[in-house]
C-alpha positions as CSV (number, residue, x, y, z in Angstrom):
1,X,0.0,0.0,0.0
2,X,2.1,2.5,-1.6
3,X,1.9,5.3,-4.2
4,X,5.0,7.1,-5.7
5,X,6.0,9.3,-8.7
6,X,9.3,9.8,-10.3
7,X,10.7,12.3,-12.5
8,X,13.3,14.3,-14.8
9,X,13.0,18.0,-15.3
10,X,13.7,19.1,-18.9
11,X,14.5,22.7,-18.3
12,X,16.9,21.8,-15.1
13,X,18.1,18.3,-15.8
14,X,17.4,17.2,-12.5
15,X,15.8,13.8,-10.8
16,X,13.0,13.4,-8.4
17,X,11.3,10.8,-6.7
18,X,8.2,11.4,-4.2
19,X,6.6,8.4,-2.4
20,X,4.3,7.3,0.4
21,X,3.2,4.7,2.2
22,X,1.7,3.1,5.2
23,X,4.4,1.5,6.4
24,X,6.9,3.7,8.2
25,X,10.5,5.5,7.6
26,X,9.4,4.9,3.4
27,X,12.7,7.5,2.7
28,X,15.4,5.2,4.4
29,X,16.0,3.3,1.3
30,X,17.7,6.0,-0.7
31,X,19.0,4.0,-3.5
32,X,15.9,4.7,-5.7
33,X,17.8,8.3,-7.3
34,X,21.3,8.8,-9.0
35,X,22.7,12.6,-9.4
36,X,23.1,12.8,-13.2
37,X,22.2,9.0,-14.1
38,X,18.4,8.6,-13.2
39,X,15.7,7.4,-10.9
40,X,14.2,4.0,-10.5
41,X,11.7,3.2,-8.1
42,X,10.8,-0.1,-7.1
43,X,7.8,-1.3,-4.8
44,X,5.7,-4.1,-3.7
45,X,6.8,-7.6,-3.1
46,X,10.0,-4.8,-2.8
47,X,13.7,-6.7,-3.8
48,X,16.5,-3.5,-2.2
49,X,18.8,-4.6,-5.3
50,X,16.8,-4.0,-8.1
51,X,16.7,0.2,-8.0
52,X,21.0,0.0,-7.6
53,X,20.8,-2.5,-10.6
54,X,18.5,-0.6,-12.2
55,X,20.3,2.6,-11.9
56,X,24.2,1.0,-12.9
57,X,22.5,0.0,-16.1
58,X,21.4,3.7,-16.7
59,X,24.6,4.6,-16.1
60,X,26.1,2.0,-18.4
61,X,24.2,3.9,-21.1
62,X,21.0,1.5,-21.5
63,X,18.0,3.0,-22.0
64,X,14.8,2.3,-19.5
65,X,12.8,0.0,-21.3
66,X,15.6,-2.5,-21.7
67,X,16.6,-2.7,-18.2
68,X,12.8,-3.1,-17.7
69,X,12.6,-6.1,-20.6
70,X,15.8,-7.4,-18.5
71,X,14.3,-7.6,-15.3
72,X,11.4,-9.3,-16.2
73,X,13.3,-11.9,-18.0
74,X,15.4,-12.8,-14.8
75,X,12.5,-12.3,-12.1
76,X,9.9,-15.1,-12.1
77,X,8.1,-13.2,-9.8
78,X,8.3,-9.9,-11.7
79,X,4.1,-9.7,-11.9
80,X,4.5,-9.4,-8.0
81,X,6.2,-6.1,-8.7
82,X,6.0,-2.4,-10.0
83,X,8.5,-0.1,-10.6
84,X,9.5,2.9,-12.8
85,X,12.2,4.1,-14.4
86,X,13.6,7.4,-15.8
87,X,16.7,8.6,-17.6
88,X,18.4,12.0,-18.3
89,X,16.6,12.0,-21.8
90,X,13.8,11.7,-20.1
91,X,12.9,8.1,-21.3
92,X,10.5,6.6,-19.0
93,X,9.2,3.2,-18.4
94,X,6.7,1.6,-15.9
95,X,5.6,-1.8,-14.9
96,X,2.6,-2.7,-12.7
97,X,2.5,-6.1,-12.6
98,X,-1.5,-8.5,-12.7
99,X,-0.7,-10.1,-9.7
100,X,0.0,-6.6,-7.5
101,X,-2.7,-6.1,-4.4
102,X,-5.3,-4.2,-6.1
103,X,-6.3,-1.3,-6.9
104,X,-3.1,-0.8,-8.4
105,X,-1.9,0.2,-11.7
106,X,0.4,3.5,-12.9
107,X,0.0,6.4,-15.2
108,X,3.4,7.4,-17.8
109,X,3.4,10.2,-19.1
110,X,6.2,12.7,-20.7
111,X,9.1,12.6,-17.9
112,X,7.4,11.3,-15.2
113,X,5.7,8.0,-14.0
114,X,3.0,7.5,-11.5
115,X,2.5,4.1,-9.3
116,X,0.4,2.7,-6.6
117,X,-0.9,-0.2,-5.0
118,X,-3.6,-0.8,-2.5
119,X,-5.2,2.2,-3.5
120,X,-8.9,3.9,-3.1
121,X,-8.7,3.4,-7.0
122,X,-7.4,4.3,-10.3
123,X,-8.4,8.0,-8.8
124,X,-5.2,8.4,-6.5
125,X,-2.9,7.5,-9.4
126,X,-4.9,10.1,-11.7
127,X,-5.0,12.8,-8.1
128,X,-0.6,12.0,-8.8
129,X,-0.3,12.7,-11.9
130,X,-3.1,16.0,-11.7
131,X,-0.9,17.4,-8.3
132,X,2.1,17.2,-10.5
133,X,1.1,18.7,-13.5
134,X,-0.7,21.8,-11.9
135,X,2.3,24.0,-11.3
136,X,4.7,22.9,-14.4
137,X,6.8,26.3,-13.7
138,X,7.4,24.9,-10.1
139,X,10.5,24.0,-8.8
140,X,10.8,19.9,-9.2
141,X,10.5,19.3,-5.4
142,X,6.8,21.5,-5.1
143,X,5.8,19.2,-8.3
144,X,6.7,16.0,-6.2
145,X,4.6,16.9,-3.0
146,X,1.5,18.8,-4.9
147,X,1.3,15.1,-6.4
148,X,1.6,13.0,-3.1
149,X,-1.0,16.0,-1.8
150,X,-3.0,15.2,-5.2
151,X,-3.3,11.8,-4.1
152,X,-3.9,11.8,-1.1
153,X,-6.6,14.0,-2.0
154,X,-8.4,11.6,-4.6
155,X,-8.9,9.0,-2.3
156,X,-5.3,7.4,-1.1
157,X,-4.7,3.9,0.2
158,X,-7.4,1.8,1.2
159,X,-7.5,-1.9,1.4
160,X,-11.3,-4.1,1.0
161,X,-12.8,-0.4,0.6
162,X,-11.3,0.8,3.8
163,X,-9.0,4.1,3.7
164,X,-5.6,3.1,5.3
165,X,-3.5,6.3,6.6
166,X,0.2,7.4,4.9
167,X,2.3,7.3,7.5
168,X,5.5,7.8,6.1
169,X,6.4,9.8,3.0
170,X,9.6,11.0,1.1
171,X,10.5,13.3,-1.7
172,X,14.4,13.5,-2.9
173,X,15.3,15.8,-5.7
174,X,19.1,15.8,-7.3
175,X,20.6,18.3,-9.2
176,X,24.1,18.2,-10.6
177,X,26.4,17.8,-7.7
178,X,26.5,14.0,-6.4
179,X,24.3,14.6,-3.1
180,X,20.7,15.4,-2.7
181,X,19.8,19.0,-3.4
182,X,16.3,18.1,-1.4
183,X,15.8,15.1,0.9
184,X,12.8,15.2,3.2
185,X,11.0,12.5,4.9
186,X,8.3,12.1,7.8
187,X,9.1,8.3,9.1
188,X,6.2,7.6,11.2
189,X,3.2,10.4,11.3
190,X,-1.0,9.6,11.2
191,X,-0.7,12.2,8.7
192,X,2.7,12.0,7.2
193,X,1.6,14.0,3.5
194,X,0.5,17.1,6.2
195,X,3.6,16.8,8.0
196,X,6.2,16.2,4.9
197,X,4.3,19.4,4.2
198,X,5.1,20.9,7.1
199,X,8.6,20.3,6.5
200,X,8.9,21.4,2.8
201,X,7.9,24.6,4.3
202,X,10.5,24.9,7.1
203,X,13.0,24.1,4.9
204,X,12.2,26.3,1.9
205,X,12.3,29.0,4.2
206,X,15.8,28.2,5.5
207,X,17.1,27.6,2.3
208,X,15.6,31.0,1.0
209,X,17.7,32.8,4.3
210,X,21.1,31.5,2.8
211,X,20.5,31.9,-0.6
């Protein structure tokens, strides 16, 4: 019971990943995003390897929709799975796979992919993709949280029709340098989307004082 986006800004080059959950401290697996290379983001019947696997084949120059044909070659339980993928061209590809908890399924679109499972319904992953897209001017990192807002919004997690709470949540945006220029996470909060919120603003005031 997890929904996510990633991304790659065209005007700015860099990475995002934003992601939420039920299960607590979601942003202490940090592998899912490489500074200059790409993000992939793996969940559900979750394997830890697969994002730095993922992510050394980006850097070894293939493209996203290989790596994804490759993993599902090797994994007989890749239908357990979703993840998503994106490069620095801003190739993207997604996998959701028919034997994931429903509701879950993903939206791809140009730069971005959205991703859930045990979800309200295919509204949360549409509330994703409607929160990101609303402010395209924004900086990456509002993009990533109006989205986790978004769906949280349309409806969230829920499991036999029965709303389950995010309690952790995560957003992690790289520029050009090989650390994170953002990375915020709430591990354990009834309302984590509020507080992650409540961070974001804290810290975009700071960062605005030493600017």
């Amino acid at each position: 019971m997890t929904f996510s986006i990633i991304a790659h800004c065209p005007r700015t080059g860099r990475f995002g990943v934003g992601s939420t959950t039920f299960s607590i401290a979601c942003g202490r697996r940090n592998e899912s995003i490489r500074a200059n290379v790409g993000v992939c983001k793996s969940q559900a019947f979750y394997l830890r390897h697969v994002d730095v696997l993922a992510l050394n084949m980006l850097e070894a120059g293939h493209t996203p929709q290989h790596i994804l044909a490759s993993l599902a070659a090797s994994d007989p339980d890749f239908e357990y799975r979703q993840l998503g993928i994106v490069d620095r061209e801003g190739r993207v590809a997604a996998h959701s796979g028919a034997l994931v908890r429903p509701w879950s399924g993903k939206i791809v679109g140009e730069s971005y992919a959205a991703y859930g499972n045990v979800l309200a319904g295919p509204q949360t992953v549409e509330g994703i993709v409607a929160g990101f897209l609303e402010h395209p001017d924004a900086p990456l990192e509002e993009c990533l949280l109006e989205a986790l807002e978004g769906g949280r919004d349309a409806g969230g997690q829920a499991a036999d029709g029965v709303p389950w709470p995010e309690r952790s949540a995560w957003i992690c945006v790289t520029g050009q340098l090989d650390h994170p220029e953002v990375d915020l996470r709430v591990d354990l909060h009834e309302r984590a989307v509020d507080e992650l919120r409540r961070v974001f603003e804290r810290f975009s005031r700071l960062e605005r004082r030493t600017a």
